[in-house]
N, C-alpha and C positions, 0 to 999 in steps of 0.2 A: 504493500500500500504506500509506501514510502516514497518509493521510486516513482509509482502515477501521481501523486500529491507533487514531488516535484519538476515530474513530465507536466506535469498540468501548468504550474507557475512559469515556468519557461514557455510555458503555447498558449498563454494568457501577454505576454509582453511582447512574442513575436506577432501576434496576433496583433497587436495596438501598433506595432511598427508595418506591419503588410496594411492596415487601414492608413495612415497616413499618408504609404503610399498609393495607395486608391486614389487618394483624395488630391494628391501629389498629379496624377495622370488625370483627372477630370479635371484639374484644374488647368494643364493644358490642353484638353481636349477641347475646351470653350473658350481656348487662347487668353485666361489669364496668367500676366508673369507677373504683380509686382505687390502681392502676398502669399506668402509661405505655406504651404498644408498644416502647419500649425497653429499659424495664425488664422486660415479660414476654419480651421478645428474650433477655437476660438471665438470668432464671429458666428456661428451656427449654433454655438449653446448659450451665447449672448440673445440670440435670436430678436425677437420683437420687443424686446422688455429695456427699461434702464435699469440698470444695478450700479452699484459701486465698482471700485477697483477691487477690494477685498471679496463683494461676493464672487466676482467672473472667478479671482482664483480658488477661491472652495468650491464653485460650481461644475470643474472638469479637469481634470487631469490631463496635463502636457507634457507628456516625456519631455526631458531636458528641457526646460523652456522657463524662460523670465517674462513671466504672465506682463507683468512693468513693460519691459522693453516691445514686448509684442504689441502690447497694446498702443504705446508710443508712434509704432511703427505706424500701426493700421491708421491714425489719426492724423501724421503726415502724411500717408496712401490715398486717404480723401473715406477711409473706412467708417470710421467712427468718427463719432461726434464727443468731447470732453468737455463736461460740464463743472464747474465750482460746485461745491455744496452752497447751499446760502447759510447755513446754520454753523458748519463748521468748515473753516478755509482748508484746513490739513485734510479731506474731504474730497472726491470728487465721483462724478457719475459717467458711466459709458452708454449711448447709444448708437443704432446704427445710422450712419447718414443714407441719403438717396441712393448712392453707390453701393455701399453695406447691405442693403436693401434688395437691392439688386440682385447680389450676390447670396444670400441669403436666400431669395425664392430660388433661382439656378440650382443651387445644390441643396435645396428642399425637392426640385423635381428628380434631380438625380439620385439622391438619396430614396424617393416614394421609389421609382427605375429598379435599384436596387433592390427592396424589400420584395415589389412584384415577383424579381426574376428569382428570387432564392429557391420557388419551389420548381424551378426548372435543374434546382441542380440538387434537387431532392431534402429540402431542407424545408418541412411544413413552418405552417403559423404553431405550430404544440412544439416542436422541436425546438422554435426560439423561444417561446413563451418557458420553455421544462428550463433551458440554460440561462435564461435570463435569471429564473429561480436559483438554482441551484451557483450561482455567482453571485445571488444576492447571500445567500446562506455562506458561501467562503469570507463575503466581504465583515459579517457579520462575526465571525470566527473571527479572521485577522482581527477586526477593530478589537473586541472582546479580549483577543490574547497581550493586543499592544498595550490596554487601557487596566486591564487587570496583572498582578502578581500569577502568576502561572509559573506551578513548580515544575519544574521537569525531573 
């Protein structure tokens, strides 16, 4: 069991590096160059909403990545929009601009593309629904193990 628990965590992060690559190739396939798969990783879970700086980074997980500087990035890309807090100046908010926007439905329709063809390659709506569960139950274990004393 040892060995699959750890085949697993290693096919869990190659797994998040083969999606970025995905997302790496649709982004040139609709001839965007001048944000990163990371960065659209990024803008996608920002999606329609304004949040903070702080919540975008507890909202998604970015391998290697300075949530800060991406964000920077996309706001000089014409991506987002940076707003002050008005209540607190050390404060600010992200949303998406017109262009953000944009980019945001594009790979919402690719992304729906995606979900459609999954059972073309044998992969039900129960099969994602069973592993989305059962990744919820691992994520729950990690947190549990990190947050608690756990003797070994």
């Amino acid at each position: 069991m040892k060995q699959v628990y750890f085949d697993t965590i290693m096919l869990i992060e190659r797994l998040h590096r083969q999606f970025l690559e995905v997302v790496r190739v649709e982004l040139d396939r609709i001839n965007v160059t001048d944000i990163t798969n990371i960065q659209c990783f990024i803008l996608y879970n920002i999606g329609k909403t304004r949040l903070s700086v702080g919540e975008v980074s507890n909202r998604g997980y970015y391998l290697g990545s300075n949530v800060t500087y991406n964000l920077k990035k996309m706001v000089e890309n014409g991506y987002l929009v940076q707003e002050q807090s008005p209540h607190d100046r050390r404060s600010s908010y992200i949303s998406l601009s017109k262009k953000g926007e944009t980019l945001y439905d594009r790979i919402e329709t690719i992304f729906t593309e995606h979900a459609k063809n999954l059972k073309h390659n044998g992969i039900s709506d129960e099969d994602i629904k069973h592993m989305k569960s059962l990744l919820q139950k691992l994520e729950g274990f990690w947190t549990f193990t990190a947050t608690h004393e756990v003797r070994f």
